[in-house]
C-alpha positions as CSV (number, residue, x, y, z in Angstrom):
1,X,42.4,62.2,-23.5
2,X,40.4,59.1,-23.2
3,X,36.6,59.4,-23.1
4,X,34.9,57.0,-20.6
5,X,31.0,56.2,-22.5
6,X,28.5,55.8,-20.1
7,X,25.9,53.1,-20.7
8,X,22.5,55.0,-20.8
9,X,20.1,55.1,-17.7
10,X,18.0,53.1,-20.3
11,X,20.1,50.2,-20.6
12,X,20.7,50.0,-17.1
13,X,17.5,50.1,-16.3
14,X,16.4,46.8,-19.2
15,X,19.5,45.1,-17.0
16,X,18.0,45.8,-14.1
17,X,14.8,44.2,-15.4
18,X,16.0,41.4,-17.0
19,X,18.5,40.8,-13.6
20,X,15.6,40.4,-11.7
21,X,13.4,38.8,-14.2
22,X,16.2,35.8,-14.0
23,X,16.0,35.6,-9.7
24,X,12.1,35.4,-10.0
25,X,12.2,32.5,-12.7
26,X,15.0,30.9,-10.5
27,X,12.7,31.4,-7.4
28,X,10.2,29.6,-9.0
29,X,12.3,26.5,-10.1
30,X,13.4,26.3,-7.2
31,X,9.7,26.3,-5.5
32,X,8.5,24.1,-8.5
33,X,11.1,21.6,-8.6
34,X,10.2,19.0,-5.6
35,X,6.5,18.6,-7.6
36,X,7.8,18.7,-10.8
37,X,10.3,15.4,-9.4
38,X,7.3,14.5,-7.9
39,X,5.2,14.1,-10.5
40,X,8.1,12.4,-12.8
41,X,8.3,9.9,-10.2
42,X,4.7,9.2,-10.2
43,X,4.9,8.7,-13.6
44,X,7.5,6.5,-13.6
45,X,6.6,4.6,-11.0
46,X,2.9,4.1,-12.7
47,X,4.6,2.6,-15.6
48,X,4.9,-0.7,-12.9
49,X,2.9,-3.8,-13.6
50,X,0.5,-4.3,-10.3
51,X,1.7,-7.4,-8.6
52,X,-1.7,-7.3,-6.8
53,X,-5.4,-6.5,-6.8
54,X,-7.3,-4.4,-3.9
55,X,-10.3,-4.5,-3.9
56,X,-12.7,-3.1,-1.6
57,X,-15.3,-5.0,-0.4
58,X,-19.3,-4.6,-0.7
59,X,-22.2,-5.9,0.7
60,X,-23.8,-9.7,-0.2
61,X,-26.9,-8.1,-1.4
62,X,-25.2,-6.9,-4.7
63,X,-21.8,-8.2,-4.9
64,X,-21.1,-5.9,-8.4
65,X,-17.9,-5.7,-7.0
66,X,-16.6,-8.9,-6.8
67,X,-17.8,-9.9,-9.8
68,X,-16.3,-7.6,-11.2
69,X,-13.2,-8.1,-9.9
70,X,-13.1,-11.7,-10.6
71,X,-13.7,-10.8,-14.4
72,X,-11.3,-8.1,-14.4
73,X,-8.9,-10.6,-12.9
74,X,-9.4,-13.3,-15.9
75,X,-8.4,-10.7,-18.1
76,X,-5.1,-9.4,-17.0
77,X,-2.1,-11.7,-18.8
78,X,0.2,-12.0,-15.3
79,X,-3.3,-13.7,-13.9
80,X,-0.6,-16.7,-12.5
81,X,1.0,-14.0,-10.5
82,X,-2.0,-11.5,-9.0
83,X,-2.3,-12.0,-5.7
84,X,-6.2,-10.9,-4.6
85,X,-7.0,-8.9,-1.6
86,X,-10.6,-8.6,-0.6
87,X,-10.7,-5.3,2.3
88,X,-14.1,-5.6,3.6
89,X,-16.0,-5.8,7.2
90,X,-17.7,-9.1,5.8
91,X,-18.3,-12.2,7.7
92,X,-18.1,-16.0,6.4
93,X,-20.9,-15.8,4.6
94,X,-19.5,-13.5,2.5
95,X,-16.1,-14.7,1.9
96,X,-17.9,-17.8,0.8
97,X,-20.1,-15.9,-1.4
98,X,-17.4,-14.0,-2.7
99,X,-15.0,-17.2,-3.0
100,X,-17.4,-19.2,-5.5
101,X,-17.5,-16.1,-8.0
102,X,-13.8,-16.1,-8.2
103,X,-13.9,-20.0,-8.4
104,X,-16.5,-19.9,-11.0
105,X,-14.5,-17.2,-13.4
106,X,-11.8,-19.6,-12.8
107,X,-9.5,-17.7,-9.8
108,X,-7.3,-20.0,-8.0
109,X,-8.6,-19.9,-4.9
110,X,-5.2,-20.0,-3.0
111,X,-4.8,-16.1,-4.5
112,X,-7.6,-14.9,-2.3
113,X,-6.9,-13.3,0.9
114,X,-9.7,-11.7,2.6
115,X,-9.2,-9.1,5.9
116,X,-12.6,-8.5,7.8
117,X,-10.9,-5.8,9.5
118,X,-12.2,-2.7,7.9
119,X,-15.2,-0.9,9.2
120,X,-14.8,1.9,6.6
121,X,-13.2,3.3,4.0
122,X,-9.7,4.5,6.0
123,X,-9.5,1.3,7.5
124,X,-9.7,-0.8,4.2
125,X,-6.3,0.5,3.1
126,X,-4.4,1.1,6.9
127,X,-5.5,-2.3,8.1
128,X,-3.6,-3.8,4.8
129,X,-0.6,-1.3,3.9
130,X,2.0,-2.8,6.4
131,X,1.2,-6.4,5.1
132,X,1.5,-5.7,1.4
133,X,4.8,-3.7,1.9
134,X,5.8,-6.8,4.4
135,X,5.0,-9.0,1.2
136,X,7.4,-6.5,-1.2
137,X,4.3,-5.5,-2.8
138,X,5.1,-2.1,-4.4
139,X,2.3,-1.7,-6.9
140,X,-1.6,-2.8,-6.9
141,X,-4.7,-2.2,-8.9
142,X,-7.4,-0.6,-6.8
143,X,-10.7,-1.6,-7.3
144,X,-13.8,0.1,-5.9
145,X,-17.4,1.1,-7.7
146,X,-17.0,4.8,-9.6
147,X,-19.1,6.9,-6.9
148,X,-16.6,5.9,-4.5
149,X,-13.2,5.8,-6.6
150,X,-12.5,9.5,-5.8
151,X,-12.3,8.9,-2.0
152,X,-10.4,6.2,-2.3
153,X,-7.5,7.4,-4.6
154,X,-7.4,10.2,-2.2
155,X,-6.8,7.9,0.9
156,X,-4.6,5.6,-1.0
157,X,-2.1,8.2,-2.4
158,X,-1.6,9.3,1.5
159,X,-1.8,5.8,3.3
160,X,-0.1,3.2,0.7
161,X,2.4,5.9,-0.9
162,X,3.2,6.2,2.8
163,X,4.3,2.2,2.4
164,X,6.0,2.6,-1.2
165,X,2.7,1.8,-2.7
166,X,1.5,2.6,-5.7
167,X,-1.8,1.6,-7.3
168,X,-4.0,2.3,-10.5
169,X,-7.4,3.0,-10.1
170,X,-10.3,0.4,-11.8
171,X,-13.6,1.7,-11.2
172,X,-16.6,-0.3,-11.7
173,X,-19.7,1.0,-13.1
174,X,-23.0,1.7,-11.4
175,X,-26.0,3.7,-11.5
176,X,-25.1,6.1,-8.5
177,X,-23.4,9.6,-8.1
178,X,-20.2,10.2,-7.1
179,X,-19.7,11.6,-3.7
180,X,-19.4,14.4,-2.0
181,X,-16.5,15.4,-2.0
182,X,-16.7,16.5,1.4
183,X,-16.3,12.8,2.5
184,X,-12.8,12.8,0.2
185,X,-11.5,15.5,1.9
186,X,-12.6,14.3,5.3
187,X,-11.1,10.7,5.2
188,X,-8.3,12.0,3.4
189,X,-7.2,14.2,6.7
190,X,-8.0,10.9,8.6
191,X,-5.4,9.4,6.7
192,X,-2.5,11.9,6.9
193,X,-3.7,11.5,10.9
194,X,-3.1,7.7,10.6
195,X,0.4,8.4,8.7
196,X,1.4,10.5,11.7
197,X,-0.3,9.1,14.5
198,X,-1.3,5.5,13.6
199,X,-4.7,6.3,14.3
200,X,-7.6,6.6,12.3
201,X,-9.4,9.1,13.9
202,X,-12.8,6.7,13.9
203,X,-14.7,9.8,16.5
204,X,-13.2,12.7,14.0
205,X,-15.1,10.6,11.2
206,X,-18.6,10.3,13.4
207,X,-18.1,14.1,14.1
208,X,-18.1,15.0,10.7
209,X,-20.8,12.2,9.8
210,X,-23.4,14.5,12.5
């Protein structure tokens, strides 16, 4: 006579645990996987030398910005190679304020380009995005004081990395707070609206201004 053992209701039972243990952990791979490539690609992708500089524009009462910029520029080793964009709603007087403090830290001035387009934040990076991906520009530094770096990166992620576009933040110092962060989240929604629409929802942005 042969005798058959049993396995005991106990280890069945640890099977049974460590069975579904296994599916959950699988699940959650499988959930976790498109951020986890995500964020490797960022990574890599950050890794990229900017081929340009963005720089959102001020006003000509202070000009921290710009001059800023212009000294940040100096500084980088592939200065031959940076090509400047200036994203502001300025007018000549500005660009030719603007121009003579790159001049003077010794900018070429054929590197400037400046686009008077913007009349806010949104519109400094949607009126640019197509013409730097037109140019094969697939990496920037963003440059923008540090009370207003947080709204930017938030509309830049959605509008360039909607172009291929990725940038590292510069901020530049002041004496001011940062934000709201209301206004991040706000222009940030006007920007996935602009990636889906090609508007920037300019009467969404007054609504939430009132």
């Amino acid at each position: 006579m042969v005798l058959k053992i049993q396995p005991s209701r106990r280890r069945k039972k640890l099977r049974g645990k460590s069975s579904r243990k296994f599916s959950s952990s699988l699940k959650l791979l499988t959930l976790l996987s498109p951020l986890l490539f995500w964020f490797s690609y960022k990574q890599i992708r950050g890794l990229e030398t900017p081929q340009a500089v963005l720089m959102l524009g001020g006003s000509t009462s202070a000009l921290e910005r710009e001059k800023f910029t212009a000294q940040f520029v100096r500084k980088q080793r592939n200065l031959e190679n940076l090509e400047i964009w200036i994203s502001s709603g300025g007018s000549g007087k500005y660009n030719n304020y603007v121009r003579r403090i790159f001049i003077k830290a010794g900018i070429n001035s054929e590197k400037i380009h400046f686009d008077d387009r913007a009349v806010d934040t949104v519109t400094n990076f949607t009126t640019l995005a197509d013409e730097l991906k037109a140019k094969g520009i697939t990496s920037v530094y963003l440059v923008t004081s540090d009370y207003h770096i947080r709204r930017a990166q938030v509309i830049g992620e959605v509008v360039l990395g909607s172009r291929g576009i990725v940038f590292k933040s510069v901020p530049v110092p002041s004496q001011k707070s940062p934000e709201p962060i209301e206004k991040a989240l706000r222009d940030g929604a006007r920007a996935i609206l602009w990636v889906i629409t090609g508007s920037t929802g300019e009467n969404f942005s007054r609504y939430f201004s009132q």
